[in-house]
N, C-alpha and C positions, 0 to 999 in steps of 0.2 A: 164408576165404582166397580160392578161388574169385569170390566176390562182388567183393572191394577190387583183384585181379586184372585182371578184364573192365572193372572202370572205369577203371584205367590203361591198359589195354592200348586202349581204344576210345574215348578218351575226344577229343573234337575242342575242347573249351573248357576250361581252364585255370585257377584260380584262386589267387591268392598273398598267407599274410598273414604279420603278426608281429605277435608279444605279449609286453610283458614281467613275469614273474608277482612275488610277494609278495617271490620269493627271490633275486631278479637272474637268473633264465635268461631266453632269449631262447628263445621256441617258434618256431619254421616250418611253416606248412603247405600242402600243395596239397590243396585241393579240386575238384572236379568237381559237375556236376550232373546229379542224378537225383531223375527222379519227384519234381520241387519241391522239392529239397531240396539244397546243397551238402554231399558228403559228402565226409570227408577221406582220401585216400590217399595221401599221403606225411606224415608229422610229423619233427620236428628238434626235438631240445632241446638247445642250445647253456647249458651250464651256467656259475654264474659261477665256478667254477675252471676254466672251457675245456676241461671236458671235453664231448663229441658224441655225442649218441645218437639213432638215426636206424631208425623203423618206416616198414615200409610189407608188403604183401602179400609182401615177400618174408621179415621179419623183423616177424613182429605185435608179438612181444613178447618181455623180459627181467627181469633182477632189477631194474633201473631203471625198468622204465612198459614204456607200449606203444601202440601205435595208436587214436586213440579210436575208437569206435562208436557217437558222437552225432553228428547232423549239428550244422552250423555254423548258426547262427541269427544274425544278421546285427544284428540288433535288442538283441540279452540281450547276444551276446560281446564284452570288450573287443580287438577287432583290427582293427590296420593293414593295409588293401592295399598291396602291396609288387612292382615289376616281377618278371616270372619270373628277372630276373637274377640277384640278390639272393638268390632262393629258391636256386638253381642252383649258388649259391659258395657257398654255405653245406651244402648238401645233398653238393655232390664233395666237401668238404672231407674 
């Protein structure tokens, strides 16, 4: 927790995507970068019944999923850059 903590709290670069999986949710994530690598610290899964489930270093995990602990690979993952806005209304919601 610590870890995904200090990259939010210090983080000066931003990154924002979306993806939609097998099952109609829509994921959100913010990433940052460390040590070569975008690692994600906020995730959103906008599910296709509407419902909202929302990790990040304050809330890692639940019965639902949780915050991943892979970095973002840029090359392998299927996702959209998306402005922070976007990320933003989705995330207060």
């Amino acid at each position: 927790m610590a870890y995904f903590r200090a990259l939010d709290e210090n983080a000066t670069l931003r990154h924002h995507f979306r993806h939609v999986d097998e099952e109609g949710s829509l994921w959100y994530v913010e990433a940052v970068p460390d040590r070569g690598a975008l690692i994600v610290i906020k995730q959103a899964e906008l599910t296709s019944a509407g419902r909202l489930h929302r990790y990040s270093w304050k809330h890692l995990e639940d019965e639902h999923g949780g915050l991943t602990d892979q970095a973002i690979d840029l090359g392998e993952d299927p996702l959209e850059a998306i402005p922070a806005q976007e990320f933003q209304r989705v995330w207060t919601r």
